[in-house]
C-alpha positions in Angstrom: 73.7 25.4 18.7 70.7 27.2 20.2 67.0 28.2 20.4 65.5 28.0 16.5 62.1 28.5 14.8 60.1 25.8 13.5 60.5 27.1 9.8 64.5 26.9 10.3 64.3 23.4 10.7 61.7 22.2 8.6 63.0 24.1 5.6 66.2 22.4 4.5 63.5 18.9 5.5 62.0 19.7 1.8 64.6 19.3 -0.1 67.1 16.8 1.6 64.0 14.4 2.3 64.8 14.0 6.0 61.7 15.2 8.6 62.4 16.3 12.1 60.4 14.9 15.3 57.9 17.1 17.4 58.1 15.4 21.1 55.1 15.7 22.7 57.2 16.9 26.6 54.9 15.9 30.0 58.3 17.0 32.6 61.8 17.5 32.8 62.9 14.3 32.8 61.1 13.7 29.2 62.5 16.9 27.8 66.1 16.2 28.7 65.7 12.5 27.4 64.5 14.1 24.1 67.5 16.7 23.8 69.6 13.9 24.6 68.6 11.8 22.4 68.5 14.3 19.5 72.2 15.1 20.5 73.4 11.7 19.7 71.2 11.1 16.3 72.8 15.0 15.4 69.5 16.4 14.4 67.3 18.9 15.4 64.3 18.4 17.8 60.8 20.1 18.4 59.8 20.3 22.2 56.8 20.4 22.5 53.7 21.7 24.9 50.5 20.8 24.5 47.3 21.3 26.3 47.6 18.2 28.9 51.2 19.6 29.6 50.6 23.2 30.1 47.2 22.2 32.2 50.1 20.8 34.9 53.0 23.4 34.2 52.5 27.4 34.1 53.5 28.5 30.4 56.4 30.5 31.7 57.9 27.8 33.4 57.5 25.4 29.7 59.2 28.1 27.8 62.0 28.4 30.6 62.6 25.0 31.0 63.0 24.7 26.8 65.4 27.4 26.3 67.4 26.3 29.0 67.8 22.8 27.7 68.4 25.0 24.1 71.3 26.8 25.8 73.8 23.9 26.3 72.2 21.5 23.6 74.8 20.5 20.6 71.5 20.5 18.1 68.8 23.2 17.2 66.1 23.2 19.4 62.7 24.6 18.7 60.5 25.9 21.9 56.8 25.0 20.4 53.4 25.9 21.8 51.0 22.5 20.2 47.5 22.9 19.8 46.7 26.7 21.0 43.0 27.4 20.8 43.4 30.8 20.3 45.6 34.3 19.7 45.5 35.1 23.3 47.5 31.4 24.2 49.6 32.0 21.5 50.4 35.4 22.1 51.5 34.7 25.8 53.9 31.9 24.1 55.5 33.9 22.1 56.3 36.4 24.8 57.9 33.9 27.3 60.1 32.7 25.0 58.6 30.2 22.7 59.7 30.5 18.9 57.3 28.4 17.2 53.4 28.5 18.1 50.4 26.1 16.5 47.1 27.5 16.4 44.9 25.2 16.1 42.0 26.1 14.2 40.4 23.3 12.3 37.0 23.1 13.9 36.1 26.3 13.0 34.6 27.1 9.4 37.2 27.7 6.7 36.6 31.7 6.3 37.2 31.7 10.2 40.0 29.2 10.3 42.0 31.3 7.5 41.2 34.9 9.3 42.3 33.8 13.2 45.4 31.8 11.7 46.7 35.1 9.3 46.2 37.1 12.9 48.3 34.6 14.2 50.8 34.7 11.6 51.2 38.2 11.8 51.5 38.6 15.3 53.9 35.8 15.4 56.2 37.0 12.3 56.6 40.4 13.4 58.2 38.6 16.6 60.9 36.5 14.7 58.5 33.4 15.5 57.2 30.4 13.7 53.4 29.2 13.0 52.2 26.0 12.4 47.9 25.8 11.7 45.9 22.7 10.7 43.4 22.5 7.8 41.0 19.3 8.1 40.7 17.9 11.2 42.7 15.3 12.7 40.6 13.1 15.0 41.1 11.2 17.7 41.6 7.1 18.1 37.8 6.4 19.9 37.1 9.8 20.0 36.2 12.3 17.8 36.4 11.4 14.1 38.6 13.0 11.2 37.6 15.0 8.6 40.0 15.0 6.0 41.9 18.0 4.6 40.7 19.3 1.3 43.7 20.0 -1.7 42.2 23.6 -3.0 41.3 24.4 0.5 45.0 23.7 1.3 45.9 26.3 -1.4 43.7 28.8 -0.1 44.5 28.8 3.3 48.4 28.9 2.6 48.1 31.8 0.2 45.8 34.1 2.3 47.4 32.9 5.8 51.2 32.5 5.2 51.5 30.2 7.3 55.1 28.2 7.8 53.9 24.5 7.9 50.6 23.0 7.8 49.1 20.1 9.6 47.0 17.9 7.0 44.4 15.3 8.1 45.0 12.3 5.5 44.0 8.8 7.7 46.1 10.1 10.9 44.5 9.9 14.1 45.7 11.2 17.5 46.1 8.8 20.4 47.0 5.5 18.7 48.8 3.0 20.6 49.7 0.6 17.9 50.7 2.1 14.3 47.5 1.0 12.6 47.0 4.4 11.2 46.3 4.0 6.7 47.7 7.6 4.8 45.8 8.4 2.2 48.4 8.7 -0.5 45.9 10.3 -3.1 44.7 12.8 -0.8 48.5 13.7 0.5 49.3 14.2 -3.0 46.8 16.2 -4.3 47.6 18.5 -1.2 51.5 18.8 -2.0 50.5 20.2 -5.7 48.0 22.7 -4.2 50.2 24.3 -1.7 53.9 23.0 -3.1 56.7 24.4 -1.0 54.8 24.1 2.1 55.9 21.6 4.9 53.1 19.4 5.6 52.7 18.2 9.5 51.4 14.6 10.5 49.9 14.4 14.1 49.1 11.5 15.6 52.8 10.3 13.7 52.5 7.4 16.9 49.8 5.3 14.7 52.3 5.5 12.0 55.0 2.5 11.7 58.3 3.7 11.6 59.2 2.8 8.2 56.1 4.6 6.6 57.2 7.6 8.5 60.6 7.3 6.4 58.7 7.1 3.6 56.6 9.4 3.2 60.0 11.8 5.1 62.2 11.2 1.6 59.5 11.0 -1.0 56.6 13.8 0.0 56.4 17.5 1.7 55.6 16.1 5.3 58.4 17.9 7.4 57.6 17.0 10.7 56.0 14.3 12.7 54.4 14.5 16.1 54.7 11.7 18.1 53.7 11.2 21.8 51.4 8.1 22.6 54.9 5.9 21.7 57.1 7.8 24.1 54.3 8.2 26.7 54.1 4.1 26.4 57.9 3.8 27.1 58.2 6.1 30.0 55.1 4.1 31.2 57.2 1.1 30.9 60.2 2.4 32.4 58.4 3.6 35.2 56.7 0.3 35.9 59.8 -1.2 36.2 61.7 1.0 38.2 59.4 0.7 40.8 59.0 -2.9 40.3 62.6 -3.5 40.5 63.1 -0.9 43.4 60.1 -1.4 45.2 61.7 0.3 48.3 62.6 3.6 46.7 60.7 6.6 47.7 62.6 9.0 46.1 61.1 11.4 43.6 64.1 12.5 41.6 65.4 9.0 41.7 62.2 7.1 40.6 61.7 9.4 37.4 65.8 9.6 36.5 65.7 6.1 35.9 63.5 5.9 33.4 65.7 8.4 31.3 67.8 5.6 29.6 64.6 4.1 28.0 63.0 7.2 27.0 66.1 8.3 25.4 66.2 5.2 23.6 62.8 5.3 22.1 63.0 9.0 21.2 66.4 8.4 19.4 64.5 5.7 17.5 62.1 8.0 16.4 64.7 10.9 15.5 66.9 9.1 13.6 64.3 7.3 11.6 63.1 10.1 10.0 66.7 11.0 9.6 68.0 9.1 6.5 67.8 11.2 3.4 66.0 10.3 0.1 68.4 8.2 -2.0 
């Protein structure tokens, strides 16, 4: 396999009630764990680079390190830019190398949500790439609150925008460290009839147990779930323990390999649990 879009992936997700994983990658080490771990579940991944990430690592060097892992992987792999504030971050994505960009617009004022995101969209399509945009506003867990998507705001915004998947507030929250997060099933359906045959994205998919996740993969629109808090936790574990257990390494390369095996682990729990089709 190689390099693919975010709508390649999430496509055949609408009908075969499966949902593919959008890895929230801090390093290497995480982003080879994730491709890894996707290899042995046999199902695509979504790497993923978000503000905190490309604040530590130049965008060029993010869109290298993802199609290199792409090259050699057995499993589609999509190169995706998460939360871009603006055109300008999303247009310097798309020409390193990236094939799926999120624009993030959802604190700005409908009108001027739909107008940035369908310059997005057009710059983006006319380069073979991807977009994901989020309507509503998903908050954050003791931070900023949510404001929930509206259903015939939904069906606006995908006509006038075109945009390839949509991120939908419905009692998801960013952050959480426990799955303590309550979906809105009303709300998430009411969406789904306004804008049918439009994969619907979950952030904050961490404050989500894994079985809901399943759930709501075979029996609703929801394509993709982002998930970072959990995998952040079990690299923080692995970490911790390494360096308990090997107190006298100094090693760099060695202190961060070893917690591979466990991030591997937790991301293969998370792809292949969203990988059982509906019944």
């Amino acid at each position: 396999m190689s390099i693919a879009t975010l709508s390649q992936v999430l496509r055949p997700c609408l009908s075969d009630g499966t949902a593919v994983a959008g890895l929230v990658v801090l390093g290497w080490e995480d982003a080879r764990a994730y491709v890894a771990a996707a290899e042995a579940a046999r199902r695509p991944v979504i790497l993923q680079a978000g503000p905190g990430c490309r604040a530590h690592t130049p965008l060029p060097v993010l869109a290298a390190m993802f199609r290199t892992l792409a090259e050699t992987a057995q499993v589609p792999v999509v190169a995706h830019l998460d939360h871009g504030a603006d055109l300008e971050i999303c247009r310097q994505a798309i020409d390193c190398g990236f094939t799926s960009v999120m624009y993030d617009g959802s604190a700005l004022p409908l009108q001027h949500n739909i107008d940035q995101t369908a310059e997005v969209v057009a710059l983006a399509h006319r380069h073979g790439v991807s977009v994901e945009a989020e309507l509503g506003y998903v908050g954050y867990d003791k931070g900023a609150a949510s404001q929930a998507t509206d259903p015939a705001e939904a069906a606006r915004f995908a006509a006038e925008t075109r945009v390839d998947a949509l991120a939908v507030s419905v009692g998801n929250t960013h952050l959480m460290s426990a799955p303590d997060s309550h979906i809105n099933a009303t709300v998430l359906r009411a969406i789904m009839d306004a804008a049918p045959d439009l994969p619907l994205v979950i952030h904050g998919g961490s404050g989500i147990p894994a079985s809901q996740r399943l759930l709501l993969a075979q029996q609703t629109s929801i394509c993709k779930f982002n998930i970072g808090t959990e995998l952040r936790m079990a690299f923080g574990a692995a970490l911790r323990a390494t360096l308990a257990e090997n107190p006298q390494t100094f090693d760099r390369i060695a202190i961060l390999s070893a917690t591979m095996p466990a991030l591997q682990i937790a991301a293969h729990r998370v792809i292949a649990g969203l990988s059982q089709p509906k019944p």
